[in-house]
SEKESE-117513 format. One record per residue: x, y, z of N, C-alpha, C in turn; residue in three letters. Coordinates in steps of 0.02 Angstrom, whole numbers, padded with zeros to 5 digits, always signed. Example, Ala and Ser with C-alpha at 12.3 -4.5 7.8 and 13.67 -1.06 7.14 Angstrom:
REM SEKESE-117513
+00660-00284+00390+00615-00225+00390+00660-00165+00390ALA+00642-00112+00354+00684-00053+00357+00645+00002+00394SER
REM end
This chain:
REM SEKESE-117513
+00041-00061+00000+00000+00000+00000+00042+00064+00000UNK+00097+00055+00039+00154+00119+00025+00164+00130-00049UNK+00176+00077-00075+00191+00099-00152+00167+00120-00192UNK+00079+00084-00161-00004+00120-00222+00028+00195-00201UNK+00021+00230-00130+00014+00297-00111+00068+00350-00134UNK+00130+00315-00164+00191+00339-00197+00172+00356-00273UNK+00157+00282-00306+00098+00298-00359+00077+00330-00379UNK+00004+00350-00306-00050+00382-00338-00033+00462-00333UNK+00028+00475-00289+00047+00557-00281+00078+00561-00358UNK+00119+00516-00369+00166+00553-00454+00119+00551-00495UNK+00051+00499-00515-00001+00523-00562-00055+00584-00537UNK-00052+00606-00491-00092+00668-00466-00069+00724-00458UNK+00033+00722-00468+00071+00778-00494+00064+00786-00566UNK+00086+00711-00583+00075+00733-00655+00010+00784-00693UNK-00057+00761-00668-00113+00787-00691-00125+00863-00666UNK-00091+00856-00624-00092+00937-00591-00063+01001-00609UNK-00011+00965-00656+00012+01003-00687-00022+01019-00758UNK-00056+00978-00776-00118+00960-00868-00165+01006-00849UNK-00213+00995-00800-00273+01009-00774-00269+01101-00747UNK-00346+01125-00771-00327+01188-00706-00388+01201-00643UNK-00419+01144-00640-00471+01142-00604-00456+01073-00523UNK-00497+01092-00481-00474+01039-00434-00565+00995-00448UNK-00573+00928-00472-00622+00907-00498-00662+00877-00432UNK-00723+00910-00409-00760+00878-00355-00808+00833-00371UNK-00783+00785-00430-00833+00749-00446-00811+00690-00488UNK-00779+00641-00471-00755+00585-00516-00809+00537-00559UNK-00811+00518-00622-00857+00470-00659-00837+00431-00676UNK-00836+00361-00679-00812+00314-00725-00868+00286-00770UNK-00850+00298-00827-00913+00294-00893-00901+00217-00914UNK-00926+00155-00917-00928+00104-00913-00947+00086-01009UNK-00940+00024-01032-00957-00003-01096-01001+00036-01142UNK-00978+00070-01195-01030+00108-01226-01049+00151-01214UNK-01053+00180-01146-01068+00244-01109-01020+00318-01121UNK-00937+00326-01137-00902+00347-01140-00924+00437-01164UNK-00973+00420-01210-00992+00489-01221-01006+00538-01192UNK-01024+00527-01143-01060+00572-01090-01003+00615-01085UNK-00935+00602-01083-00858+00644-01078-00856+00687-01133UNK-00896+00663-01185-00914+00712-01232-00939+00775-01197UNK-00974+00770-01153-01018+00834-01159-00994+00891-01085UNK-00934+00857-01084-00903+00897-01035-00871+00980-01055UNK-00876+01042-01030-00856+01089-01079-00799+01135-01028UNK-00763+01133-01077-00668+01155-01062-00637+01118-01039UNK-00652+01059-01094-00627+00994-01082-00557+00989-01102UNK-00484+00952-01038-00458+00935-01047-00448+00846-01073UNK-00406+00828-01100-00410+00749-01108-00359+00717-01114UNK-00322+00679-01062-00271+00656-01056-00264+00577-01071UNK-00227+00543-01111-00252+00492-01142-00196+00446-01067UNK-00222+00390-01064-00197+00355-01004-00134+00322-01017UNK-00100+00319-01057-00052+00303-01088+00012+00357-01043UNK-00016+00407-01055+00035+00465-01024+00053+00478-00970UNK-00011+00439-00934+00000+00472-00864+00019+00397-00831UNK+00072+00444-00768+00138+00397-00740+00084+00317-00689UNK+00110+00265-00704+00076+00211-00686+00002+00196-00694UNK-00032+00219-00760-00109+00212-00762-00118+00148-00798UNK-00128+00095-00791-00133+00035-00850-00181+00079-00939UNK-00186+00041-00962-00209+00063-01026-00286+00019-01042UNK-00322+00043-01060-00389+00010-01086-00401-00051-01136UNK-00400-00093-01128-00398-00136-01192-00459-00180-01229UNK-00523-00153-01203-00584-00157-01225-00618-00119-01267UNK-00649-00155-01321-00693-00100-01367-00748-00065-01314UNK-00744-00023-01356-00813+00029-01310-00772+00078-01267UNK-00711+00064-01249-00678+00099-01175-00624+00159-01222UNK-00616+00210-01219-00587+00243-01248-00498+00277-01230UNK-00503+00235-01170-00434+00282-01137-00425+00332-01115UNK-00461+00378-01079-00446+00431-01095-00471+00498-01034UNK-00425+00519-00991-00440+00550-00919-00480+00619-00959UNK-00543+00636-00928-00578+00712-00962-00592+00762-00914UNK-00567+00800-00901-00587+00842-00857-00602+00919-00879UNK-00657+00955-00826-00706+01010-00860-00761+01028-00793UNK-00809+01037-00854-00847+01061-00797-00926+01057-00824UNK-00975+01003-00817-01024+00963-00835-01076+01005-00777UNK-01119+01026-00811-01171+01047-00784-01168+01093-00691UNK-01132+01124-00729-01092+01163-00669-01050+01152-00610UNK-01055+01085-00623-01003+01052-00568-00922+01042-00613UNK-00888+01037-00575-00814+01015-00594-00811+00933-00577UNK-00771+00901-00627-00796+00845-00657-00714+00811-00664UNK-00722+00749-00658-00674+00715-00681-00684+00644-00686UNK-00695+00638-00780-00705+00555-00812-00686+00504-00827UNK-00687+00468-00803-00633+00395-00862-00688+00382-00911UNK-00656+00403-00945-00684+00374-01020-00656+00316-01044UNK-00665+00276-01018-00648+00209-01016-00632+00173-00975UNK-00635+00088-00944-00624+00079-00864-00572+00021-00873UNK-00526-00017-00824-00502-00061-00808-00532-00124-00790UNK-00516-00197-00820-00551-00228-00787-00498-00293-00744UNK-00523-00341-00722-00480-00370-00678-00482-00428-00737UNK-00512-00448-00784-00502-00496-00834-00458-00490-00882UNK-00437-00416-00884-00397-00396-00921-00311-00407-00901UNK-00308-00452-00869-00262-00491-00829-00220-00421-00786UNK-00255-00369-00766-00223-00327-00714-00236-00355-00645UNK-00201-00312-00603-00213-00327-00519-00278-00302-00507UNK-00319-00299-00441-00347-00268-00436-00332-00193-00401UNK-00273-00197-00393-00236-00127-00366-00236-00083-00437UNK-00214-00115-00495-00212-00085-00548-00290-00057-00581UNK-00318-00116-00563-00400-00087-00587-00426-00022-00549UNK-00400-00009-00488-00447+00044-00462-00402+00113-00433UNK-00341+00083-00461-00288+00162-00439-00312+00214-00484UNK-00353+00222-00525-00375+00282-00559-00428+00315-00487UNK-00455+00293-00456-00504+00308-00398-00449+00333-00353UNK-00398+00301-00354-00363+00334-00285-00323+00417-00317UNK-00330+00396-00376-00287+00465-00416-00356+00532-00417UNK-00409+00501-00432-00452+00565-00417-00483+00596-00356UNK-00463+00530-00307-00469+00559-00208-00424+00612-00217UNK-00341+00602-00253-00309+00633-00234-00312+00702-00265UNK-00351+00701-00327-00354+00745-00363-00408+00821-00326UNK-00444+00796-00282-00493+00837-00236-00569+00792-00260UNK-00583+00741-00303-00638+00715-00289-00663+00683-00219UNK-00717+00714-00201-00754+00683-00147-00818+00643-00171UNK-00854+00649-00209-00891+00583-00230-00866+00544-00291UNK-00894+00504-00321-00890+00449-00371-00941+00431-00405UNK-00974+00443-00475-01027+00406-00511-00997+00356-00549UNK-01007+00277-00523-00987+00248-00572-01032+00206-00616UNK-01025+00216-00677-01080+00167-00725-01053+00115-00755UNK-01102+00065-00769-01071+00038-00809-01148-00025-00852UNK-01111-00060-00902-01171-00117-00941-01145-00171-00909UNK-01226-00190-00897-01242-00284-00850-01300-00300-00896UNK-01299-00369-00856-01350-00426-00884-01417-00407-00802UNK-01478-00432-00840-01518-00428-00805-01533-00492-00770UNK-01540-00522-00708-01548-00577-00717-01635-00575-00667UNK-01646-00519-00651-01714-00512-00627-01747-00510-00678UNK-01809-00557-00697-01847-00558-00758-01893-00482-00754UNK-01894-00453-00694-01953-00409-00698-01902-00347-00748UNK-01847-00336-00769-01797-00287-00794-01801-00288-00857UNK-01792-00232-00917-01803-00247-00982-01725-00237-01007UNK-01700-00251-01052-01646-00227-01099-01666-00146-01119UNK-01622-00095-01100-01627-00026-01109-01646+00017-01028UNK-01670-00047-00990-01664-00028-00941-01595+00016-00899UNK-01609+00093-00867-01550+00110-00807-01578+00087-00742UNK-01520+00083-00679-01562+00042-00615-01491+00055-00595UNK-01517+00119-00539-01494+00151-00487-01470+00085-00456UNK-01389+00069-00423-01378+00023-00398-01401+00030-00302UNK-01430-00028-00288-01431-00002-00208-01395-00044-00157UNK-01353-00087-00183-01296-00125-00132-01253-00172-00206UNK-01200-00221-00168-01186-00269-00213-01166-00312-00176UNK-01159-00365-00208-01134-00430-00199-01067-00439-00227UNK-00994-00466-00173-00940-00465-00233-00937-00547-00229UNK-00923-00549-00304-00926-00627-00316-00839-00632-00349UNK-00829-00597-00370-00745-00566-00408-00705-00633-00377UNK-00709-00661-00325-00656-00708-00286-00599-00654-00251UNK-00571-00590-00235-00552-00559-00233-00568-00485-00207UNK-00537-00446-00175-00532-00390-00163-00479-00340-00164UNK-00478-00271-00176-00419-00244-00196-00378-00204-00134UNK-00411-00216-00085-00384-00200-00026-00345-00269+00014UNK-00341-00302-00004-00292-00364-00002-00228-00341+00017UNK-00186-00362+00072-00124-00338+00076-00114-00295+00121UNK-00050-00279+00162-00033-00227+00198-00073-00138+00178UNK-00121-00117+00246-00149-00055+00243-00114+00022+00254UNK-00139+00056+00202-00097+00107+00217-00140+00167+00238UNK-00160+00196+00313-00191+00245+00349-00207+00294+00295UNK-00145+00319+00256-00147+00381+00253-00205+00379+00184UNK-00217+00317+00141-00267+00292+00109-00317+00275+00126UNK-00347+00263+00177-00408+00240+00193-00410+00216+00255UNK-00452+00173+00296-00437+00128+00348-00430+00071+00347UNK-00395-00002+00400-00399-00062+00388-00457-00109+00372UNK-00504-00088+00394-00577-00115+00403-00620-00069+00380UNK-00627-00053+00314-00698+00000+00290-00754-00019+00295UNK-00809+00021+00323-00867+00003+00319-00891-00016+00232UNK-00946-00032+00226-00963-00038+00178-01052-00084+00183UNK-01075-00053+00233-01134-00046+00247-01171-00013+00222UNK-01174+00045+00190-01191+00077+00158-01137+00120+00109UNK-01125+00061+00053-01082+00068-00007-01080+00116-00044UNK-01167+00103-00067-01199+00189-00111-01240+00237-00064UNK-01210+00290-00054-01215+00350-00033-01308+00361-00044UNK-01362+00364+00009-01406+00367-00012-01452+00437-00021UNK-01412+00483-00023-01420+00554-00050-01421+00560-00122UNK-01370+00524-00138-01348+00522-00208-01403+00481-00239UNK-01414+00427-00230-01469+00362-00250-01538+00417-00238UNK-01564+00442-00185-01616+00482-00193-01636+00519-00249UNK-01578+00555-00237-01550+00611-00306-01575+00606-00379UNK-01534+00530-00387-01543+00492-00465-01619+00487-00466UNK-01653+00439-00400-01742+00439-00442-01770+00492-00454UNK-01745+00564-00426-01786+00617-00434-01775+00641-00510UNK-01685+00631-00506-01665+00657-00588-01721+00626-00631UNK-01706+00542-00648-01769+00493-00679-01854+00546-00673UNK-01882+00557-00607-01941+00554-00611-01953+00643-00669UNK-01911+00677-00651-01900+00757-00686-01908+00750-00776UNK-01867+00671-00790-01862+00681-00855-01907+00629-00874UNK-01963+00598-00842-02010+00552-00840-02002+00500-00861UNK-01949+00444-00817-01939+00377-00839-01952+00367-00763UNK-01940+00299-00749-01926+00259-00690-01873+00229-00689UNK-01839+00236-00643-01754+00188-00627-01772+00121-00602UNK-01739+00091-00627-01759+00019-00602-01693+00013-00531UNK-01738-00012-00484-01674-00017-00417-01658-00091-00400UNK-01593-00096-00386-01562-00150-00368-01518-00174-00353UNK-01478-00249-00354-01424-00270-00309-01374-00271-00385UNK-01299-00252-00388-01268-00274-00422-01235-00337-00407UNK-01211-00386-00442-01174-00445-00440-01087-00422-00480UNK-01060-00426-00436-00987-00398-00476-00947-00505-00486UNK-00949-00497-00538-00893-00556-00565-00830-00536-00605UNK-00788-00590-00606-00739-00593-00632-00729-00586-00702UNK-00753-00627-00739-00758-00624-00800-00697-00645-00820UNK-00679-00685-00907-00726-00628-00946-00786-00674-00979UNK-00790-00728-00954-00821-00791-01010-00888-00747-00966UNK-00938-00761-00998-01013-00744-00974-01040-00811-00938UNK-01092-00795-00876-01114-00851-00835-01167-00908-00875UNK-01126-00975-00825-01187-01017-00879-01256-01012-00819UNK-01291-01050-00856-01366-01038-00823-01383-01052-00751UNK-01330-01120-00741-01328-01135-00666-01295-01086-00628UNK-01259-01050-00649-01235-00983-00612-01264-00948-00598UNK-01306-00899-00656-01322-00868-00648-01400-00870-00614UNK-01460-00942-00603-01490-00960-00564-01453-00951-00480UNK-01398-00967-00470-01378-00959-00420-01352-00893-00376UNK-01328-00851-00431-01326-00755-00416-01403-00725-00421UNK-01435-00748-00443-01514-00731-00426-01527-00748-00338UNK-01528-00825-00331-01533-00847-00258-01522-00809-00204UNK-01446-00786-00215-01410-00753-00187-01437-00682-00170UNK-01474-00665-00210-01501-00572-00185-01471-00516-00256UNK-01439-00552-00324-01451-00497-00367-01486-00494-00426UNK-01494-00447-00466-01541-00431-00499-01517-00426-00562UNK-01443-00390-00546-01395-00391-00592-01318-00403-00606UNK-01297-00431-00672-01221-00461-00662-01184-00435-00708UNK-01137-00402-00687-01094-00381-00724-01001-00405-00723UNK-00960-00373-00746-00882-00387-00736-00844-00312-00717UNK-00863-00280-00679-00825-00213-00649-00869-00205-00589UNK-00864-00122-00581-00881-00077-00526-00893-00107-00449UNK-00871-00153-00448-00884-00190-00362-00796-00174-00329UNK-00744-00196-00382-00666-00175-00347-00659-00089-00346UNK-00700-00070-00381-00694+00027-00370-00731+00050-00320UNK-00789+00012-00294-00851+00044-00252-00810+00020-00184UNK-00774-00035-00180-00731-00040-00142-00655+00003-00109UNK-00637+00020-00155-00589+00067-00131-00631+00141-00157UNK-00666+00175-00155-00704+00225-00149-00710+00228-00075UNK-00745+00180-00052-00772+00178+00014-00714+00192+00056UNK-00664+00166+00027-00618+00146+00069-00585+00245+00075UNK-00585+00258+00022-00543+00309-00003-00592+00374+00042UNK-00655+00354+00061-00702+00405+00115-00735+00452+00040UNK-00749+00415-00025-00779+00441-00064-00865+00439-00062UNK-00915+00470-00083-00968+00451-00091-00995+00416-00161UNK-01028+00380-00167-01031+00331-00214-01115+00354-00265UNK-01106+00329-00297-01164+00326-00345-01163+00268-00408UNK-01186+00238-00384-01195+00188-00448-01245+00174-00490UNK-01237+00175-00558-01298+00182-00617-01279+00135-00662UNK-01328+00072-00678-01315+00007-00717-01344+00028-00764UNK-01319+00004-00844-01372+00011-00916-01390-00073-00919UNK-01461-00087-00938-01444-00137-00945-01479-00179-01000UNK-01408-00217-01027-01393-00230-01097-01426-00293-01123UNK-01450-00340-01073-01426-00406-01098-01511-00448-01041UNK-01535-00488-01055-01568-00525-01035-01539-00583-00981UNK-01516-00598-00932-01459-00654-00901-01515-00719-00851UNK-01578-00731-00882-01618-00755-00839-01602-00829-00843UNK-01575-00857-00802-01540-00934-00790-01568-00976-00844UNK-01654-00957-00833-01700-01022-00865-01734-00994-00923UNK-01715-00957-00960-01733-00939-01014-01644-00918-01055UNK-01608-00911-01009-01546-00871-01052-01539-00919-01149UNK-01500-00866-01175-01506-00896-01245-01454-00869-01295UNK-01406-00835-01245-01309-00836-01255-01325-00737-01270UNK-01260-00714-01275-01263-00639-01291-01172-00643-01295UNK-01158-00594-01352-01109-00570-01356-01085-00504-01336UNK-01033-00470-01327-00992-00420-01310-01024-00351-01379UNK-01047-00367-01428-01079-00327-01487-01127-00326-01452UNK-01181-00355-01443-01233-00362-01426-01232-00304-01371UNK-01199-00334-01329-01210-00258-01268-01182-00196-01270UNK-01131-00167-01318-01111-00124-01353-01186-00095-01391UNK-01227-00128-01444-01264-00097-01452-01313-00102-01428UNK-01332-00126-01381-01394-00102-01326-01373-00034-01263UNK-01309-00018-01269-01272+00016-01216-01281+00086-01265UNK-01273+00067-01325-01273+00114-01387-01358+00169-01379UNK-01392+00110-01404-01457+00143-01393-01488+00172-01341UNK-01467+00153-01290-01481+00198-01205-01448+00246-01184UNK-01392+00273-01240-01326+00318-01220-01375+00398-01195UNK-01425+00412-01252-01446+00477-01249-01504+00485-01170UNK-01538+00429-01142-01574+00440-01091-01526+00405-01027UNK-01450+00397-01052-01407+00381-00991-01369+00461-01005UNK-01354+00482-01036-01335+00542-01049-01372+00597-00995UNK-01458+00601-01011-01480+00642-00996-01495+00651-00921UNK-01497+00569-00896-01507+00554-00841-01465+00587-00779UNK-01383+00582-00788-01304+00614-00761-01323+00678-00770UNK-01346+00715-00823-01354+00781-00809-01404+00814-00797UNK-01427+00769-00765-01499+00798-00737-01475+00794-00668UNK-01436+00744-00633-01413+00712-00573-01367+00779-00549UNK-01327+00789-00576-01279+00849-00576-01304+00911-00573UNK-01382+00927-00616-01400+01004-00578-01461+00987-00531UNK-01448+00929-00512-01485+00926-00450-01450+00937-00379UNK-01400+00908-00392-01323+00887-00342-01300+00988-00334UNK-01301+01023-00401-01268+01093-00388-01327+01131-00335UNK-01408+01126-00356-01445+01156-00312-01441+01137-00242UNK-01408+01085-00230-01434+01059-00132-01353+01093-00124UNK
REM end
């Protein structure tokens, strides 16, 4: 953990010197979602390649690429694109972009991302405000000697997502007249997709939905004394006893078609977040 915190100071010099804003608002834009960094204005964009110890993106849909600005009057800071732990990184490596935007002055976190539904009552195009998770990953990224000046040894994580923020989102939803669908995320490993007996069995278990990220970030968020927000798109049908296979295209363009009411949704969330 001494070494993440050595780390995460030379990539938060580095950016400090790119950047001219201190960003009170970190996003990680998940599969297909990336655009939303589009609509950030006096946008800087630092491709992750550059900056000192950031792994690199190696998924379609994920763009690479740190954005910072200022989104609906808040000051903002995006990954436009995310890390995953299948992508044969650590999980220290998957979520040191979170410890780089604690350091950066973010105090909350929106993170999104595309899952499978495995609650039949959920449609494909469905968003669904996350309201706890399940980590199934085999793993955690707080594993290993703790370092104070990062977080504590034992984080709560009783209340993961921040429920100001989760309030927030149904009001954003009810303003622009949809309904959020609410629920448990399932964080896995990935990258093969679950077979049916699995995914019958992550149902059992208490989720609704399964994905391959945002459970090792919501984790060191917490840890990092960030507030959380989590917002699922969701791409894919995952119901044990009906499933009937889905590819990585497939949820790309279902992530595709929900971009503009996941779009609108974040910035509705954000001039709700500037009025309180």
């Amino acid at each position: 953990m001494e070494e993440m915190s050595k780390k995460t100071k030379e990539a938060a010099a580095y950016l400090k010197e790119t950047i001219d804003i201190e960003p009170g608002i970190g996003m990680i834009l998940g599969s297909g979602l990336g655009d939303l960094a589009e609509e950030i204005e006096g946008a800087v964009k630092v491709d992750y390649e550059d900056i000192p110890h950031f792994p690199v993106s190696t998924v379609e849909g994920h763009a690479g690429r740190l954005v910072t600005g200022t989104l609906q009057g808040q000051k903002v800071i995006a990954m436009q694109g995310r890390f995953h732990y299948y992508e044969g990184y650590s999980m220290q490596e998957v979520t040191f972009p979170v410890r780089v935007m604690k350091a950066l002055g973010a105090q909350s976190l929106i993170v999104t991302n595309a899952c499978g539904a495995m609650n039949p009552l959920f449609r494909p195009g469905d968003l669904m405000v996350i309201e706890d998770h399940i980590n199934q990953t085999g793993t955690n990224p707080l594993l290993g000697p703790n370092d104070d000046s990062l977080g504590p040894r034992f984080p709560d994580m009783s209340q993961a997502y921040d429920s100001g923020w989760k309030q927030t989102a149904v009001k954003a939803a009810e303003r622009l007249g949809f309904s959020l669908q609410k629920g448990v995320y399932t964080g896995i490993s990935g990258p093969s997709f679950m077979t049916a007996a699995e995914l019958i069995m992550l149902r059992r278990l208490g989720g609704d939905v399964v994905g391959m990220s945002t459970v090792p970030e919501v984790i060191t968020a917490n840890h990092a004394g960030l507030k959380v927000l989590g917002i699922s798109c969701i791409t894919d049908m995952a119901v044990g006893e009906e499933i009937e296979g889905v590819s990585h295209e497939e949820v790309m363009e279902t992530a595709s078609r929900t971009k503009p009411r996941f779009i609108s949704l974040v910035k509705e969330i954000l001039v709700l977040q500037s009025s309180t």
